[in-house]
Biotite code that builds the C-alpha atoms (Angstrom):
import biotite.structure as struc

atoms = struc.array([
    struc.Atom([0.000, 0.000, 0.000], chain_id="A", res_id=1, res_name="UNK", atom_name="CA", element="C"),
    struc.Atom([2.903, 2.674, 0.436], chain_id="A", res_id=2, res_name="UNK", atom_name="CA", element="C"),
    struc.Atom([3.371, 2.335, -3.862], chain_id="A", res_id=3, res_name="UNK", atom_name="CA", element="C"),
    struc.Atom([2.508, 5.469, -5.469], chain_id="A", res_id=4, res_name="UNK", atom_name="CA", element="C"),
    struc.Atom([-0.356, 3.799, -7.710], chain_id="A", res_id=5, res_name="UNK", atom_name="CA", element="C"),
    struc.Atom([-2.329, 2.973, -4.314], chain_id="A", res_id=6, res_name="UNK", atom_name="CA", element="C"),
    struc.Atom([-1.803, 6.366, -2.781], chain_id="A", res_id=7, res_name="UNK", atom_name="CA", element="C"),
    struc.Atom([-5.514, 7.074, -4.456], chain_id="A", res_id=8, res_name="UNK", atom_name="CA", element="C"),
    struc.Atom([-7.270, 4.570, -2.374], chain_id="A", res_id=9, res_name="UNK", atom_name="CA", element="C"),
    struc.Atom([-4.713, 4.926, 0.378], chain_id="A", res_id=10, res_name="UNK", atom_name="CA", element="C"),
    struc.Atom([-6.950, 6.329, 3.663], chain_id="A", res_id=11, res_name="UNK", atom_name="CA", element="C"),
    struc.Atom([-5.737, 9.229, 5.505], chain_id="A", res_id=12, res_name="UNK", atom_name="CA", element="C"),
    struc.Atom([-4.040, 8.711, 8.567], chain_id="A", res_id=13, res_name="UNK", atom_name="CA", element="C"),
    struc.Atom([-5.628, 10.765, 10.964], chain_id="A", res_id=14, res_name="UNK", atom_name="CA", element="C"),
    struc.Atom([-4.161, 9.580, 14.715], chain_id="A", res_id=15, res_name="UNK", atom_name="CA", element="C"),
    struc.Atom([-2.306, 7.893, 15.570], chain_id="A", res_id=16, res_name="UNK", atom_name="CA", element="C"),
    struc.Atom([0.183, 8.974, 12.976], chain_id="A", res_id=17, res_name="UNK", atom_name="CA", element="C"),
    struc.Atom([3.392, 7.357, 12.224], chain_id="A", res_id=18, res_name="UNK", atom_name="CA", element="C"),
    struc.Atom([5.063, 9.309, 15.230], chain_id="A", res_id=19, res_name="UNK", atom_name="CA", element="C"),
    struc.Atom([3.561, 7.145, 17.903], chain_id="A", res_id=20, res_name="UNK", atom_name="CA", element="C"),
    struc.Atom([6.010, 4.264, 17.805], chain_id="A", res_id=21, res_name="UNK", atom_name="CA", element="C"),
    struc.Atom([5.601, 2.766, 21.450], chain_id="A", res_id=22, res_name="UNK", atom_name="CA", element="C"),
    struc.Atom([3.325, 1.928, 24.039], chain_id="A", res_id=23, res_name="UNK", atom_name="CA", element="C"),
    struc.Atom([4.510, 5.097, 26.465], chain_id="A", res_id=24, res_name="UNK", atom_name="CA", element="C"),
    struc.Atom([3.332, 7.083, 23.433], chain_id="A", res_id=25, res_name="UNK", atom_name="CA", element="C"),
    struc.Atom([0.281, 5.376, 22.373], chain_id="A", res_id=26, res_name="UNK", atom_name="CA", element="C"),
    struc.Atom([-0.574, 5.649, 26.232], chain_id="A", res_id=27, res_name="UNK", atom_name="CA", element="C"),
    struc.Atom([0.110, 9.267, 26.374], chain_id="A", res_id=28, res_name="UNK", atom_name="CA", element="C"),
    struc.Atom([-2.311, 9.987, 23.250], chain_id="A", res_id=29, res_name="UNK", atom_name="CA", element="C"),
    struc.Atom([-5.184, 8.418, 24.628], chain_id="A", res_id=30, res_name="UNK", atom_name="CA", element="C"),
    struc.Atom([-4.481, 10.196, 28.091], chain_id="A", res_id=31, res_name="UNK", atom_name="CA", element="C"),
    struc.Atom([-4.445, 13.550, 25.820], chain_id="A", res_id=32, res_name="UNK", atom_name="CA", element="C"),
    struc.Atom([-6.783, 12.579, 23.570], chain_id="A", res_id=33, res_name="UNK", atom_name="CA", element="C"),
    struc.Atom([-9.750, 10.838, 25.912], chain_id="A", res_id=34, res_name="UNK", atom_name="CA", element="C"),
    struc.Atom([-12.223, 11.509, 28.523], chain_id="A", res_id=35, res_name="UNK", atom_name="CA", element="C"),
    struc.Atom([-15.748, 10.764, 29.642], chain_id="A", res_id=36, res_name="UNK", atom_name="CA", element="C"),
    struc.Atom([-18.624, 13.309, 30.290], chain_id="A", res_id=37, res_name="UNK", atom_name="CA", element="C"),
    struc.Atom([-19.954, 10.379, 32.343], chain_id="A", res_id=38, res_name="UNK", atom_name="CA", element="C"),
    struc.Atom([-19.931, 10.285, 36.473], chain_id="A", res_id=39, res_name="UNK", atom_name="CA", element="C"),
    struc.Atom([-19.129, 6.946, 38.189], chain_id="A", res_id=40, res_name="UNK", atom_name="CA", element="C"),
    struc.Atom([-21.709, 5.248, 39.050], chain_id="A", res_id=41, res_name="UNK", atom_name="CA", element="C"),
    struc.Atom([-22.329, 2.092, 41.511], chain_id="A", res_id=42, res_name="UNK", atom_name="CA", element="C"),
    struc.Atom([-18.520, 2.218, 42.922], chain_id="A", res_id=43, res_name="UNK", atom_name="CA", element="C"),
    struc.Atom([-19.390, 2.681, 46.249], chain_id="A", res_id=44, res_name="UNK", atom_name="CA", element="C"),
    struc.Atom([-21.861, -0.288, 47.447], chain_id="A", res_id=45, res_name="UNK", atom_name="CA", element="C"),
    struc.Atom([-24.930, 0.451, 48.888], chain_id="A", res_id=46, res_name="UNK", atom_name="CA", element="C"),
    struc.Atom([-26.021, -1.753, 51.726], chain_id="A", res_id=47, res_name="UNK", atom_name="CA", element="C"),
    struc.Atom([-26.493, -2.999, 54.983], chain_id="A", res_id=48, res_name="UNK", atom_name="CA", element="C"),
    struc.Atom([-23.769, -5.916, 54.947], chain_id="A", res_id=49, res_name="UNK", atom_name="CA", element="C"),
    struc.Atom([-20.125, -6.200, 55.501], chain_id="A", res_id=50, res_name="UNK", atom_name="CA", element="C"),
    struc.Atom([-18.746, -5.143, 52.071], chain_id="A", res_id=51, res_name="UNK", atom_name="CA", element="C"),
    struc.Atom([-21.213, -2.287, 52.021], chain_id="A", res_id=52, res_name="UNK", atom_name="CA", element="C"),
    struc.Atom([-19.807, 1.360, 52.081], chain_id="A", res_id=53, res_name="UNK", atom_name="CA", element="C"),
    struc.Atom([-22.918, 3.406, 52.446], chain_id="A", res_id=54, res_name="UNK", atom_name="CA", element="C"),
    struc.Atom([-26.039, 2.356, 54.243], chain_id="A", res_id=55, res_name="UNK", atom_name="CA", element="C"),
    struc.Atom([-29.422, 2.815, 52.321], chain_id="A", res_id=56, res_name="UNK", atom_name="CA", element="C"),
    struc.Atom([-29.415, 6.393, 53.171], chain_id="A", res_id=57, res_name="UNK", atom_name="CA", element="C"),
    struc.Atom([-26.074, 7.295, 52.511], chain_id="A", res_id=58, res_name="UNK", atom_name="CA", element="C"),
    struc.Atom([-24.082, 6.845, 55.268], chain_id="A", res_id=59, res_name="UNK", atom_name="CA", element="C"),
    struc.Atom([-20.899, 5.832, 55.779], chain_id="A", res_id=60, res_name="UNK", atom_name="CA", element="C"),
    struc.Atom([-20.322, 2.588, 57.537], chain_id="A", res_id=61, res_name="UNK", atom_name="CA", element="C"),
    struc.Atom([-17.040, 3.202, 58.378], chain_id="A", res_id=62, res_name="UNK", atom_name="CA", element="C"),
    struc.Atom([-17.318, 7.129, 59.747], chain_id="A", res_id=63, res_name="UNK", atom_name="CA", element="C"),
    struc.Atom([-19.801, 8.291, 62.246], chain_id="A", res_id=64, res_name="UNK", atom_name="CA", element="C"),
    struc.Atom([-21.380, 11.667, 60.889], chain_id="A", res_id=65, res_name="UNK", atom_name="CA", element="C"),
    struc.Atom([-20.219, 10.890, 56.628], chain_id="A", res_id=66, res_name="UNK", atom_name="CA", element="C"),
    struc.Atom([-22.498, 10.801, 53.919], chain_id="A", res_id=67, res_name="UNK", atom_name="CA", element="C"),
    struc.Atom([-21.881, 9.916, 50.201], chain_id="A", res_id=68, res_name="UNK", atom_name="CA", element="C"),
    struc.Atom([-24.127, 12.167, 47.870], chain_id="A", res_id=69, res_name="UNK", atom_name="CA", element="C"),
    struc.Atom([-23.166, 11.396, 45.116], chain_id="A", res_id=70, res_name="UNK", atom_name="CA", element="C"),
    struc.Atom([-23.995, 8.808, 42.039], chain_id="A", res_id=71, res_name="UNK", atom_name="CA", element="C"),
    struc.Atom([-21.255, 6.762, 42.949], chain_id="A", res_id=72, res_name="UNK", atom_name="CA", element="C"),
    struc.Atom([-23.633, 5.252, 45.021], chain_id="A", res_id=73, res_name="UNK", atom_name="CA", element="C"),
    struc.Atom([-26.334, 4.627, 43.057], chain_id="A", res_id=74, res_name="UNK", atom_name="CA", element="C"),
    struc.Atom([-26.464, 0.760, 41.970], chain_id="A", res_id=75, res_name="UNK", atom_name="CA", element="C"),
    struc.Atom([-27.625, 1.695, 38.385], chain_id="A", res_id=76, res_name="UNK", atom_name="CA", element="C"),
    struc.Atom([-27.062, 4.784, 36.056], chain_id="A", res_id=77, res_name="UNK", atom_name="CA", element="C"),
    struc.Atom([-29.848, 7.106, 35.929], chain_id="A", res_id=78, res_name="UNK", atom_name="CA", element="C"),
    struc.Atom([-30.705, 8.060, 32.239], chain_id="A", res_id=79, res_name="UNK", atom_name="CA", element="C"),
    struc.Atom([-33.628, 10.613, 31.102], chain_id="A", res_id=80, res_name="UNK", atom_name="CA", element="C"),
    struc.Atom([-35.449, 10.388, 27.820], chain_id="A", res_id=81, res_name="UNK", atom_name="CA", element="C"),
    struc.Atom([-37.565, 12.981, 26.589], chain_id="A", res_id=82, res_name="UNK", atom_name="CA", element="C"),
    struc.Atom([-40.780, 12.285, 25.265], chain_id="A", res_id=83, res_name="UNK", atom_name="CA", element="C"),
    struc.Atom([-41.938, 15.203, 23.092], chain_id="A", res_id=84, res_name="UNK", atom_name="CA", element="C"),
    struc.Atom([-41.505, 15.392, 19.392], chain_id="A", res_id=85, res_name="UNK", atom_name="CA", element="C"),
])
């Protein structure tokens, strides 16, 4: 494919380019070139056992007087739809 009579049909390379010639580098791109608009969700477990973090209303097991608010504690991410047209 580097021949001069494929160059026609030959996609462009967009990223990553021919520079990125390790892992460190590839890593590095995707650290620049990456993110999420997304919150964690469901990291901290909600519960009243022994692995729990949080009780059902958001209290920490472990700290007298802590509360998580915050949808890391939420078992499930919460989604909206809109119904109008």
């Amino acid at each position: 494919m580097g021949r001069s009579a494929w160059q026609r049909y030959r996609p462009q390379v967009l990223t990553p380019g021919p520079e990125i010639t390790s892992d460190a580098g590839t890593e590095a791109l995707v650290r620049r070139a990456t993110g999420t608009p997304y919150h964690p969700s469901g990291t901290c477990r909600m519960g009243v056992d022994a692995e729990a973090v949080v009780d059902g209303e958001g209290r920490v097991n472990a700290v007298r007087d802590l509360r998580v608010v915050a949808a890391s504690i939420t078992p499930k991410v919460i989604t909206a739809t809109s119904t109008r047209r």
